[in-house]
N, C-alpha and C positions, 0 to 999 in steps of 0.2 A: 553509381550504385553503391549502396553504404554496404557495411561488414556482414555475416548473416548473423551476428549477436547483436545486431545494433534493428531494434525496431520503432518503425513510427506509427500511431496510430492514429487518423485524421483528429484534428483538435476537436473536442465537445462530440466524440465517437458515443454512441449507443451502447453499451455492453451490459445492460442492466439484464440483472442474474445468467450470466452466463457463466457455465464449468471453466474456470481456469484451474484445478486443481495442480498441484504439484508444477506449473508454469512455468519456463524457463522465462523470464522477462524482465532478465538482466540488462538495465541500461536504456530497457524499452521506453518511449515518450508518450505519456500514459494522461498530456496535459489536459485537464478541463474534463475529461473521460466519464462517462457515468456507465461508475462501477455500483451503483445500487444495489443490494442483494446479491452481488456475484459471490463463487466460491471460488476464493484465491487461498483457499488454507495448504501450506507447503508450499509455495510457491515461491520463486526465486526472483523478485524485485532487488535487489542489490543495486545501488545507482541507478533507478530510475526516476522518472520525472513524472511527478501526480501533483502538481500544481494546480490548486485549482479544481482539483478533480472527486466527483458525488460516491466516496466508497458510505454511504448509507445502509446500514445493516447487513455489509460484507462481511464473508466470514475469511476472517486473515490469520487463525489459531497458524500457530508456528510457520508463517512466515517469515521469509530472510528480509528484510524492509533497512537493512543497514548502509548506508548513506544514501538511503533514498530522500529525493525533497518533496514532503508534503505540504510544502506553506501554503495556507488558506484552503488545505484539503479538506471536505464537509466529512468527518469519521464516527459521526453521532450514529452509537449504538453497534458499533464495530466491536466484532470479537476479535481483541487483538491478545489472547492468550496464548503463552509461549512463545510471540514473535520476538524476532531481535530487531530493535531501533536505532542500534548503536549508530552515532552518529547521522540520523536522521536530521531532518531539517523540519519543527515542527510549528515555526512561527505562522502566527494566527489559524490555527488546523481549530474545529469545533469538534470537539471528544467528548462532549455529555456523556453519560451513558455507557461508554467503552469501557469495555472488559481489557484491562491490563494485567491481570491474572498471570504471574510468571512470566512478562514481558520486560525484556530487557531495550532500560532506556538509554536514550542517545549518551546519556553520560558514562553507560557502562553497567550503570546498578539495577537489579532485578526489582521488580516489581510486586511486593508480597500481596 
């Protein structure tokens, strides 16, 4: 039985728009996931796992996303305004389109 901070969600899970506002989903395992038009804005992903996973047209405005891995996360058209990336993992992620509007990136530096 893992931690009650530690969540898993079946790989290639459905969640397409669904309310995750203000989410605690710290560390959650979020792999392959389609998060399509969900509302994950405020939400607390800190070290989780989105590998792989459809945040298309999700709204992630101030977002905690800090050492989250999204390698090869699909983020085309994502509002990632006000989130923090800091130390995100963003190799091969598709962000056409995103809004990084005051988003602080993995390197540390805001986003003008």
């Amino acid at each position: 039985m893992g931690r009650e901070d530690d969540y898993t969600i079946e790989p290639g899970a459905d969640l397409t728009e669904a309310n995750l506002r203000g989410a605690n989903l710290h560390k959650a395992n979020l792999h392959g996931a389609d998060l399509s038009g969900a509302d994950l804005s405020g939400a607390n992903l800190t070290n989780a796992i989105l590998r792989g996973a459809n945040l298309y047209g999700a709204d992630l405005t101030h977002a905690d996303l800090s050492g989250a891995n999204l390698r090869g996360a699909h983020l085309r058209g994502v509002d990632l305004s006000g989130a923090n990336l800091h130390g995100a993992l963003l190799q091969g992620t598709k962000m056409r389109g995103a809004n990084l509007t005051g988003a602080t990136m993995p390197d540390g530096s805001v986003h003008k």
